[in-house]
N, C-alpha and C positions, 0 to 999 in steps of 0.2 A: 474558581470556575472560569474567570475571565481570560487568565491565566493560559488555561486548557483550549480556551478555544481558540487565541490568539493565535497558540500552536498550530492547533488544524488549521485556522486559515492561509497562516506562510506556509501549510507544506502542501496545501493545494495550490498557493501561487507558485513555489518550486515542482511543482508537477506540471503547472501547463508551461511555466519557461526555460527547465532544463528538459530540452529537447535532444540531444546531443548521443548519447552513448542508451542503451538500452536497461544497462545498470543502474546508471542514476536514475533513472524514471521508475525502475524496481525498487530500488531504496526508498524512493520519495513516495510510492505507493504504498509498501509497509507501513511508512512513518503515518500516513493517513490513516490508515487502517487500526492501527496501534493506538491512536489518539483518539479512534470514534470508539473503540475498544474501554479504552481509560475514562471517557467521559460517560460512557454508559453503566460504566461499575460502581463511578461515581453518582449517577443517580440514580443505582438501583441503591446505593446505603442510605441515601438520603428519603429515599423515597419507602422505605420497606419492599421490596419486592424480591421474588426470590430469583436466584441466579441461574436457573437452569439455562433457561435463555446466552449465559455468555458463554457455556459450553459448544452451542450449537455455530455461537459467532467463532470462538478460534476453531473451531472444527474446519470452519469456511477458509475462515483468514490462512488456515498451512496448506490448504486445498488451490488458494488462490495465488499463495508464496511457490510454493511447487510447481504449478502451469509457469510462473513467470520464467523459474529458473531451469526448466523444462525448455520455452522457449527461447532464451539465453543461448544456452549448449546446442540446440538445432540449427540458431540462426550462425553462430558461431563456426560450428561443421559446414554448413551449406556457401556461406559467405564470407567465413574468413574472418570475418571482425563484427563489430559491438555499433557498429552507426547506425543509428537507420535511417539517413540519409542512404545507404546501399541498399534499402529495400524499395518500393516504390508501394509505400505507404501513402505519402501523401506529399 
């Protein structure tokens, strides 16, 4: 379990310091997502509980992977390329 979480927390620090390209921050979000995923199925064995709940979670998580790559392709068409440094985000 320590393991698992060691995971989540480097793919949250690669989420707040690859700032760079639009993709990598989409990769690095899945891998978050994926991991709070893994660590909740993992305690739902350990814990008896039943799974309907991780249904409702990947139902979110392709709902959320789709927006990303939805925004991907728009920002893409609209601007040309993947920085966002070209957007004025922030």
């Amino acid at each position: 379990m320590n393991f698992l979480l060691t995971i989540f927390f480097l793919s949250i620090i690669s989420l707040i310091f690859i700032r760079k390209h639009i993709l990598l921050v989409l990769i690095s979000l899945e891998f978050v997502v994926l991991m709070l995923l893994l660590i909740s199925v993992i305690f739902c064995l350990k814990s008896n509980y039943i799974f309907y709940i991780h249904v409702l979670f990947m139902t979110l998580f392709v709902c959320e992977g789709v927006l990303g790559l939805s925004l991907l392709v728009n920002m893409i068409r609209c601007h040309g390329n993947d920085y966002l440094n070209s957007m004025f985000l922030w």
